[in-house]
Structure formats: structure tokens, C-alpha cells
C-alpha positions as CSV (number, residue, x, y, z in Angstrom):
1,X,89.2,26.9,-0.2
2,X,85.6,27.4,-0.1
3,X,83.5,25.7,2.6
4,X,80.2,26.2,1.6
5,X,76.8,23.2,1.2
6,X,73.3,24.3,-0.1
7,X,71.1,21.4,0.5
8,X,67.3,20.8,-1.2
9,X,65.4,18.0,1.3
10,X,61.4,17.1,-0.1
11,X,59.5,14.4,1.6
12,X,55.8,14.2,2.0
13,X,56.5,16.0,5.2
14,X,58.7,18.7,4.6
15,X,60.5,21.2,2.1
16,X,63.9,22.2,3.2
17,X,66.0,24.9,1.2
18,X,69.2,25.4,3.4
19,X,72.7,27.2,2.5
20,X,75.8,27.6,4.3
21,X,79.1,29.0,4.7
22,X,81.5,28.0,7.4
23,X,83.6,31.1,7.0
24,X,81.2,33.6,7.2
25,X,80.0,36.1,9.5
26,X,77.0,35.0,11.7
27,X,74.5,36.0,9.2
28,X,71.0,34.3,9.1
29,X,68.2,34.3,7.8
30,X,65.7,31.6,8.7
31,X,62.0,30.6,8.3
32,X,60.3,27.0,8.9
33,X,57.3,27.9,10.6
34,X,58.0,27.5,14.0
35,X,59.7,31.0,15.7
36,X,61.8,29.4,18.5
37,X,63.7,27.0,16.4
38,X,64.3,30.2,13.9
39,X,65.7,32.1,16.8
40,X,67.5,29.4,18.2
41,X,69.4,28.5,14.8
42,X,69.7,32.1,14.2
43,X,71.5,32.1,17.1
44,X,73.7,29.4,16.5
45,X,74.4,31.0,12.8
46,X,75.5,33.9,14.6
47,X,77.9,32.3,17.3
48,X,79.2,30.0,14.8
49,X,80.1,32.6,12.7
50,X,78.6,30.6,9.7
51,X,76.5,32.4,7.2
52,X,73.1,30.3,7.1
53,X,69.6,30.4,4.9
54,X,67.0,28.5,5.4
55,X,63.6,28.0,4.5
56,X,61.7,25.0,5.3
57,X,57.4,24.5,4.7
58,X,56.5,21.4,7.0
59,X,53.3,20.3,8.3
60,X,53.1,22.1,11.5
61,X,49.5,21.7,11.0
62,X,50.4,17.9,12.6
63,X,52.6,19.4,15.0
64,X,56.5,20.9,14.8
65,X,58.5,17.8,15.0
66,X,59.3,17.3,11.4
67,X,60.0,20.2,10.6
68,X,62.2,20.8,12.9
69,X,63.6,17.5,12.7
70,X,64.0,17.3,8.8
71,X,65.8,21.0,8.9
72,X,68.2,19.1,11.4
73,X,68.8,16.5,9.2
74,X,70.0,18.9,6.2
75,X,71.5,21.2,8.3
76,X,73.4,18.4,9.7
77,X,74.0,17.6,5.9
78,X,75.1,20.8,5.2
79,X,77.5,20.7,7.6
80,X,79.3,17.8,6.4
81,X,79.5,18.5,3.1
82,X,80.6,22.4,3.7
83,X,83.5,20.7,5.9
84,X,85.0,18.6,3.3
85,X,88.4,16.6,4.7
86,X,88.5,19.0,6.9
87,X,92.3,19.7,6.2
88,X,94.1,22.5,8.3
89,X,91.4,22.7,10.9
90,X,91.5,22.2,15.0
91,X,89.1,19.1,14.7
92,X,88.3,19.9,18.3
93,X,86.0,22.5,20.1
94,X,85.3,23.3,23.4
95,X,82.9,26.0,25.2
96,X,81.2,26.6,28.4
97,X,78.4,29.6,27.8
98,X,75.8,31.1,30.3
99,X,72.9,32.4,29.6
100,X,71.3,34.1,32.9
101,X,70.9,31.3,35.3
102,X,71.8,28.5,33.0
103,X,75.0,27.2,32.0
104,X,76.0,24.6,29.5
105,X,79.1,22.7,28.4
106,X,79.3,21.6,24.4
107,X,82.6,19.6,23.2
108,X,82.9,19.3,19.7
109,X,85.4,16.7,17.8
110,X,84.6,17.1,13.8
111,X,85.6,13.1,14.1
112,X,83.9,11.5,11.0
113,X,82.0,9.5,13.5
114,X,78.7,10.6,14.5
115,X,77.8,10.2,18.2
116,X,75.8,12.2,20.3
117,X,76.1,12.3,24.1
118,X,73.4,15.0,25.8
119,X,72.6,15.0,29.7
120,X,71.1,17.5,32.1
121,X,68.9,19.0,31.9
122,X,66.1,19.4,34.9
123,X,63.3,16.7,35.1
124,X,60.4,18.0,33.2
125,X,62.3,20.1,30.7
126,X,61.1,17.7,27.7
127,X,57.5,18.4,28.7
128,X,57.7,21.9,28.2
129,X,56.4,23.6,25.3
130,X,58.2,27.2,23.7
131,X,57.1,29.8,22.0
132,X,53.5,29.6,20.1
133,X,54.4,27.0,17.2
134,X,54.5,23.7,19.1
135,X,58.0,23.8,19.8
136,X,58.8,20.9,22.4
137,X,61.8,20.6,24.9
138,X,62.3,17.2,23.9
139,X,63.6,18.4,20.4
140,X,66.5,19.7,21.9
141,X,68.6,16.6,22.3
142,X,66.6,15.4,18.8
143,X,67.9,18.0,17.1
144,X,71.4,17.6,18.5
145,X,71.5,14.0,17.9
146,X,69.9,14.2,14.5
147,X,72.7,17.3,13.5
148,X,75.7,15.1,14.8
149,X,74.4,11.7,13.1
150,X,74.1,13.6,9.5
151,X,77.1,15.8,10.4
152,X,79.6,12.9,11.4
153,X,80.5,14.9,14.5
154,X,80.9,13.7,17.7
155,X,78.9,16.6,20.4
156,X,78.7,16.1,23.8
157,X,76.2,18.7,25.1
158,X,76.2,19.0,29.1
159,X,73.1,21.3,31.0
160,X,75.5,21.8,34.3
161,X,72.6,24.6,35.6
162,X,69.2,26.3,34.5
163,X,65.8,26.9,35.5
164,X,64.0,29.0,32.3
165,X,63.3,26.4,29.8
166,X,63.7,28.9,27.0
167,X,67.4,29.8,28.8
168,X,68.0,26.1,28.7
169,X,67.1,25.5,25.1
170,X,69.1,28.6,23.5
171,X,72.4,28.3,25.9
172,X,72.4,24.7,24.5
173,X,72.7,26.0,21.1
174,X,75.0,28.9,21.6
175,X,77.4,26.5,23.3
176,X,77.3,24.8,20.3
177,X,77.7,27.3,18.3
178,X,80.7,28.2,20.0
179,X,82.3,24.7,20.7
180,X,81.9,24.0,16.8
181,X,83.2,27.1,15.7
182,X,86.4,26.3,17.6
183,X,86.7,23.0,16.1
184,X,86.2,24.4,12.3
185,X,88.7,27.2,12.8
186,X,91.9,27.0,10.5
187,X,95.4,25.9,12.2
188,X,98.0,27.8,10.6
189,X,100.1,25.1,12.4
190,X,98.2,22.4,10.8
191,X,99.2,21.4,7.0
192,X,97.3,18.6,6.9
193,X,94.5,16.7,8.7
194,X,95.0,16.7,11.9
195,X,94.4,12.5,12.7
196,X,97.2,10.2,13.3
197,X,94.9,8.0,10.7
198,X,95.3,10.7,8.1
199,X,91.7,11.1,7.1
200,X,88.5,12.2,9.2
């Protein structure tokens, strides 16, 4: 079964180009204009084990939020599509990562019903600005949200300690990663999908 999306997303805004594979390796290779959200999906392409390409043009000339928003809403997109009806997999992911000084807590449940949960992080964080392309720390839960809603995943995401806003921001994703990874793994125990409802 093949569990793979490639999504084209134009607006006024944005360009998105984006391809996946689920079962792949961790290999990425990502450009929309702003270098912390490429290292940080990167990053989650890796973890995940998912094979991703993307390559969005946005008007970062207004500032990074659409861009990175609109890449969120076709990875997100992506995601759902590559998954399918999800037959044979755990449904559910859990992962507690550090990074440093940080620590976070993503649970996954590939549910069908998008809801995002994301709390934590230290007072100031969405203030801060990373990296030198107008990445903002509020983007992190926008992202997340935005990812879950087009996904129809429900993510809780839970910052339980950090200090280094960049440490905060990628051990987010990496949990992620991880806690989503679970959740899309095959069950050989599993012949069908794994709800009581029978669908997802």
C-alpha cells in the first residue's frame, strides 16, 4: 500500500509544492524562504521517518507568517491524504523528547477529528523572534494547530521544561515527529482499522 500526497497550494500569498511519503526514510529537502521553519520540518521529516519535499515562494517581504502558515496547511493536507483509512496502523502515538534543557510531551491519535491542545511554554516565548527570516515563536502552536486541523489529527503538544527559545521550538517538533511516527506505524496485529466505529 502506498502512502504517499504531493500537494500544489497557490494563493495570492503563497506557492506551495509539497510531497510525501509516510514510509520513508527521514529524507528532506525543504525551501520556503525562511531557514528555521526549513530546519525545523527537516527535522520533523527526519524523526518521522517520512520522506518530505517542499518548496514554497511566499511573501516574506510582508513578514513569514504565511508562508509558513500556508506550508502548514498543505503539509497538514498532505498528511491526510498520504494516510488514507488508515487501516492496520496504531492510531495512537506517544513521545517525550529533550533537547538540552527543554523537554516536551507530544500525543498523537490519527482520530479523523482535528483538535489541537498546546500549553507551556515560558511567558514571553511568542515574542521571540528565530533565526534571520522573521520567524516568530508564536507560529509554533499556529503551525501545530493549523497541521492537526488540515490533518484530522488530534496533537496535544505539552512544553514541561526549557529556556533557549530555539530548544523550545525544535523539541516541539521532534516530539512530534516522534509521537506521529508511532501512531502511523503498521500493526501486524491490526487487520483492520483500529476504531470500535470502524472508520477514522
Amino acid at each position: 500500500m502506498s502512502r504517499k500526497a504531493t500537494i500544489n497550494r497557490e494563493t495570492k500569498e503563497s506557492k506551495v509544492s509539497l510531497e510525501l511519503d509516510l514510509d520513508g526514510t527521514g529524507k528532506a529537502q525543504v525551501s520556503t524562504g525562511v531557514g528555521f521553519y526549513d530546519h525545523m520540518l527537516t527535522s520533523f521529516a527526519r524523526h518521522a521517518l517520512i520522506d518530505l519535499t517542499v518548496h514554497t515562494i511566499g511573501d516574506t517581504h510582508v513578514d513569514a507568517h504565511h508562508t509558513v502558515e500556508d506550508t502548514a496547511i498543505a503539509l497538514g493536507d498532505a498528511l491526510r491524504e498520504a494516510l488514507g483509512d488508515k487501516a492496520g496502523t496504531r492510531r495512537f502515538g506517544d513521545a517525550t523528547v529533550p533537547l538540552d534543557e527543554a523537554l516536551v510531551q507530544a500525543v498523537v491519535d490519527i482520530s479523523g477529528r482535528p483538535y489541537c491542545v498546546h500549553t507551556g511554554e515560558p511567558e514571553g516565548q511568542v515574542y521571540v523572534t528565530i533565526g534571520n527570516d522573521g520567524y516568530v515563536g508564536s507560529l509554533t502552536r499556529h503551525v501545530f494547530e493549523t497541521i492537526a486541523f488540515h490533518a484530522h489529527i488530534a496533537l496535544h503538544v505539552r512544553v514541561l521544561a526549557g529556556r533557549d527559545p530555539h530548544h523550545l521550538v525544535e523539541t516541539q517538533f521532534k516530539a512530534f515527529a516522534r509521537a506521529f511516527r508511532d501512531a502511523i506505524a503498521i500493526d501486524p496485529r491490526e487487520t483492520g482499522v483500529p476504531s470500535t466505529k470502524g472508520t477514522l
